[in-house]
N, C-alpha and C positions, 0 to 999 in steps of 0.2 A: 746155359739154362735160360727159361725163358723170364717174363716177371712172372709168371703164375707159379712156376717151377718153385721157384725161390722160395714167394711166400707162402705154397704151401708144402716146403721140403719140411720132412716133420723131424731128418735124421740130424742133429747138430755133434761139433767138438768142442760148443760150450757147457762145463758143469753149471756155470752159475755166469749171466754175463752183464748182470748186474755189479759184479766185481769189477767191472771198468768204467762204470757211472764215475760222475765226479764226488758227486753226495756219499759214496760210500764208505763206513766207517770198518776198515779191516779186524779179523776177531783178532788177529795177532798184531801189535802196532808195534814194532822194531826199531832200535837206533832212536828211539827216546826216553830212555829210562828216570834216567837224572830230572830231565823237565817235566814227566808226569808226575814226580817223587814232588819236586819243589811247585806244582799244582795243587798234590792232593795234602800237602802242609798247610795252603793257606784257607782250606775249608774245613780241617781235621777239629779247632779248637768248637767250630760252632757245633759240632755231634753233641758236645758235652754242654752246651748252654753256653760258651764262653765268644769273642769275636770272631768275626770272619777278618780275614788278609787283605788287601788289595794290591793288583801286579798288574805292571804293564806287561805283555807277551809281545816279544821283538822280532822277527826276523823276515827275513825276505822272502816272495808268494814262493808256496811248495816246498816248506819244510817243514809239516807237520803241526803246527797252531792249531789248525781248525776241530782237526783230527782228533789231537791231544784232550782240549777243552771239551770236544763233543763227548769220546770216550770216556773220559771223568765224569762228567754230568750223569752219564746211562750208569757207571760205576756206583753213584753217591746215592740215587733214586732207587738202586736196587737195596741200596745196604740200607738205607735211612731216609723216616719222611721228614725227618727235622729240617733237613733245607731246600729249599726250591730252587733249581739249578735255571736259568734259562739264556739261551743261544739266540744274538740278537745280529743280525747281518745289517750294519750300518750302510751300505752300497745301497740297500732296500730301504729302510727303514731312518730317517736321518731328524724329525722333528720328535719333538716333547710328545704328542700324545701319540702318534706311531710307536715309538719305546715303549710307553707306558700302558697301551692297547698290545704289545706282543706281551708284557708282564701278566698282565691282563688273562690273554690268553691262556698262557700256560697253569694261570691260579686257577679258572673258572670253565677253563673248555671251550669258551666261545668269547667271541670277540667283542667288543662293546656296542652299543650302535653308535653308526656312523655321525649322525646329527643328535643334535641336541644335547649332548653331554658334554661338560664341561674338562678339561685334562683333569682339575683338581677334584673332582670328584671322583672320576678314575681312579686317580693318587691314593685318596682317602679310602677306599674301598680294598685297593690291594694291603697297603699298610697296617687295617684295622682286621684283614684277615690274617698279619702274619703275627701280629700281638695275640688276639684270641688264639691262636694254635699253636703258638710258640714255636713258631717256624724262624728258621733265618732265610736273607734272601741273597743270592750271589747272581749276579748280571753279567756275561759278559758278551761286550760290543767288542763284535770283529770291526777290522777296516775301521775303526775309531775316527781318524782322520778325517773321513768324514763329515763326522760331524762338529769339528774344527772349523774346518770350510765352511759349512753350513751357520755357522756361528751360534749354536746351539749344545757345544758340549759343557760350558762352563754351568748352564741352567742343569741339566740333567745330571748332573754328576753332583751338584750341590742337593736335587730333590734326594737322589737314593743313599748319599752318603751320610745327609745328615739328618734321615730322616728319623733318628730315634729324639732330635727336639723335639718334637710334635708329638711324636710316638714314641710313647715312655717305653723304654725297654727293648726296641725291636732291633733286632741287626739288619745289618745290610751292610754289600760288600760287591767292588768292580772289579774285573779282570777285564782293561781297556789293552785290544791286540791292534798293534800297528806293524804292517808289513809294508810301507814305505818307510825305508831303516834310516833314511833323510829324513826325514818327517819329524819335526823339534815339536812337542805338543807346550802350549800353554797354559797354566791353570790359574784363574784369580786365587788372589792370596786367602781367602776364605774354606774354599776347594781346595786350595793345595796343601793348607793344614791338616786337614783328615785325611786327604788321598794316603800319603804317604808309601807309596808301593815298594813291593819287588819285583823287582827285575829279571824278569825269566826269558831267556836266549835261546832262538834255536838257532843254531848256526845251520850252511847249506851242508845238504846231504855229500858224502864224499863218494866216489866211483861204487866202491866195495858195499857200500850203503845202499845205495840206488841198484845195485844188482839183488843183494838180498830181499830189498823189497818187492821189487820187480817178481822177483821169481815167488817169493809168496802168494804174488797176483795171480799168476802162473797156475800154481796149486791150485788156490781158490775156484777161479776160472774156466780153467781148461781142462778136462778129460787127460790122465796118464799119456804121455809121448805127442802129444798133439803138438808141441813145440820142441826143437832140439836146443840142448846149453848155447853152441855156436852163436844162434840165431837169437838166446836173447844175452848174448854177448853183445852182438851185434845193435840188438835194440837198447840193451844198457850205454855203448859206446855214442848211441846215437844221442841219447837223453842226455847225458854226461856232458857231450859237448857241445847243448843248449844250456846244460843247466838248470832245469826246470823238469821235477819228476811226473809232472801231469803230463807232461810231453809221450813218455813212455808207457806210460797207464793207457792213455787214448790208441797207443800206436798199437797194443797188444792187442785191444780191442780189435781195431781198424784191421791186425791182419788176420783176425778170425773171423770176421765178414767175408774180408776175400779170397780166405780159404772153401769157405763153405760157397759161395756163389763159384767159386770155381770147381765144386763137387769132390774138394781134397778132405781128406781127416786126417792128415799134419798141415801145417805150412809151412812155405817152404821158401828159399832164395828169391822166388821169381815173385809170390805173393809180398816181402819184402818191399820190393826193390819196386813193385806200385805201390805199394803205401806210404812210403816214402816221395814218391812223388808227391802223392796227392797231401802229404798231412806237413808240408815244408812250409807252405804260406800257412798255415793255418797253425803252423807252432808260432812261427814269427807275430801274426796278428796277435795271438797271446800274449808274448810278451811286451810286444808295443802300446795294448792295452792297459798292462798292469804298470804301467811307466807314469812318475811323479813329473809336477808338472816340470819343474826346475831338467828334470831328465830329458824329458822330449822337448824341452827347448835346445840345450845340450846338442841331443843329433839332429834336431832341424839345420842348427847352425853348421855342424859337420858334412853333413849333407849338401849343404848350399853352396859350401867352402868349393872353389873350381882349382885349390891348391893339391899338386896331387902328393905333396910331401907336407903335408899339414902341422904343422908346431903347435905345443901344448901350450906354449905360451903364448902365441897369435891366436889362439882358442878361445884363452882366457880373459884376453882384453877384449875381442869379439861380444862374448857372452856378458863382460862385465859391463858393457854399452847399454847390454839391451837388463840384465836384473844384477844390478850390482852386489857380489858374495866376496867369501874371503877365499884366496888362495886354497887353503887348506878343504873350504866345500866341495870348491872344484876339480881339487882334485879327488875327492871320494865319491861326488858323480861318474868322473872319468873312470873312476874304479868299477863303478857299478855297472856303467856300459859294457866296458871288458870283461865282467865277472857274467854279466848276460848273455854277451858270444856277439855282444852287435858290434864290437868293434876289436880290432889289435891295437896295444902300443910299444914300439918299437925305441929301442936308446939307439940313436943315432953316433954315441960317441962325442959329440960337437956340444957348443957349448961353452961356456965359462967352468963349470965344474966337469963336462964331458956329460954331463946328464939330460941334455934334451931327449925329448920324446916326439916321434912323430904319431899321427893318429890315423889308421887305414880301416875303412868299412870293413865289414863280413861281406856286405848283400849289397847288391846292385842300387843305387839312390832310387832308380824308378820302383824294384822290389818293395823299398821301405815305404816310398811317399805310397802306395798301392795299398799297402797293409796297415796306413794311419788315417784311410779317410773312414 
């Protein structure tokens, strides 16, 4: 087909193909019942006038966090105006009046202006509106971490937690999500008395997990038969052993483009097996993207290693030269690499206890250093 052909072919075997966007929030959300259950406890007290909860949300990118919190919030808005739910992307967003201007936002529909206002005015404005209405307020920062780094979460987390000093009466409440599962947060002791959170887990999706989801996309997505089980066996199997369910969401997409430029209404092996080509560096770059700094030191160092039988223990002293940890760190790095598919590790047998490990790339060192600049 030609470019014209394409863009004005009007015939598709997408039903909806905004189902493969990243931002979208599935109507059926699968394989996290327990976590929306222990979600929608820690917002349930304020319906009734009473405290909101505060949680940390744990787990590693693409298991459902964002998802969870989002669909709760569209959940709590529909049933009740008592609390103002708002979705704050720390990646975006990482100083005091940027939080406090998306607060803002979601109370007033428009954003504050950019000069001349002071945060603390902001502050006082949203506060003095959730006392008049008797509103509670629930925040939560994704990617938290963030704003760790940035050295700014100890301030923001003291303005909304303890803002019923000031403001007699008012509630407020965090759900701070960290998906660097390495990532130790710390809170001054001021902040850490009222935080007091729960702890809500999502662990990684399992095989049977990531098929049922998938295939939900499926539905959503695609027109009746436009895909065969095989094929998203296939794409399940594919995602599975990255690890990463965005991997297979994109790829569904990806092979409904080139089914349709290739003038098919299924697709099929061949449409596959280019998409696969083309979507390998671009899952990689993904994951090497969402890597804590401690990790991509980690495989830098692996990488550079010209050992082709590499010891976890010569690893460790390596890494421990350049940011010294404890044992037990480094080995739940080591974890996390393998658990992402960037590396193997292997028991050699050898050893003092017979427990050495050696450690062997996935991907070619020129692949990785390629997909880290």
């Amino acid at each position: 087909m030609s470019i014209d052909d394409i863009l004005m072919h009007d015939e598709t075997i997408f039903r909806d193909i905004r189902v493969f966007n990243p931002d979208y929030v599935p109507d059926k959300f699968l394989h996290r019942e327990s976590q929306m259950e222990a979600l929608t406890l820690c917002l349930r007290p304020a319906l009734r006038g009473g405290k909101l909860m505060n949680a940390v949300v744990v787990g590693s990118c693409a298991t459902g966090k964002t998802t969870a919190i989002k669909k709760l919030f569209e959940k709590i808005e529909e049933y009740s105006d008592k609390i103002i739910c708002v979705y704050i992307n720390c990646q975006l967003h990482t100083t005091r009046y940027n939080i406090f201007s998306q607060i803002y936002q979601k109370m007033f529909g428009h954003l504050p202006p950019e000069t001349g206002i002071p945060v603390s005015r902001i502050y006082e404005k949203i506060m003095k509106h959730l006392k008049n209405n008797d509103q509670a307020l629930m925040v939560a920062l994704d990617d938290v971490d963030h704003l760790f780094h940035s050295k700014n979460a100890n301030k923001i987390f003291y303005d909304i937690l303890r803002a019923y000093e000031e403001f007699e009466g008012v509630r407020t409440g965090l759900f701070a999500v960290i998906s660097d599962i390495e990532f130790r947060y710390i809170l001054d002791k001021n902040v850490n008395s009222i935080f007091i959170p729960k702890e809500i887990v999502f662990n990684p999706y399992t095989y049977n997990e990531m098929r049922d989801i998938l295939k939900e996309r499926v539905k959503a997505g695609f027109y009746p038969d436009v895909i065969s089980e095989e094929i998203l066996d296939e794409v399940t199997e594919e995602t599975s052993s990255i690890g990463d369910l965005r991997v297979g969401i994109d790829l569904l997409g990806l092979l409904g483009n080139i089914a349709e430029a290739d003038a098919s209404r299924t697709i099929e092996e061949r449409h596959l097996k280019t998409a696969l080509e083309s979507s390998s560096s671009i899952s990689l770059k993904n994951t090497l993207e969402n890597l804590s700094e401690k990790e991509r030191t980690l495989l830098e160092l692996i990488i550079e290693s010209e050992d082709q039988q590499l010891i976890a223990g010569n690893l460790y002293k390596n890494l421990n030269d350049k940011k010294p940890l404890s044992y037990a760190s480094f080995d739940r790095l080591l974890n996390k690499l393998e658990f992402l598919r960037l590396i193997d590790i292997k028991f050699t047998g050898k050893g003092s206890k017979g427990n050495a490990r050696v450690i062997v790339l996935r991907f070619h060192p020129q692949e990785i250093n390629k997909c880290m600049v």
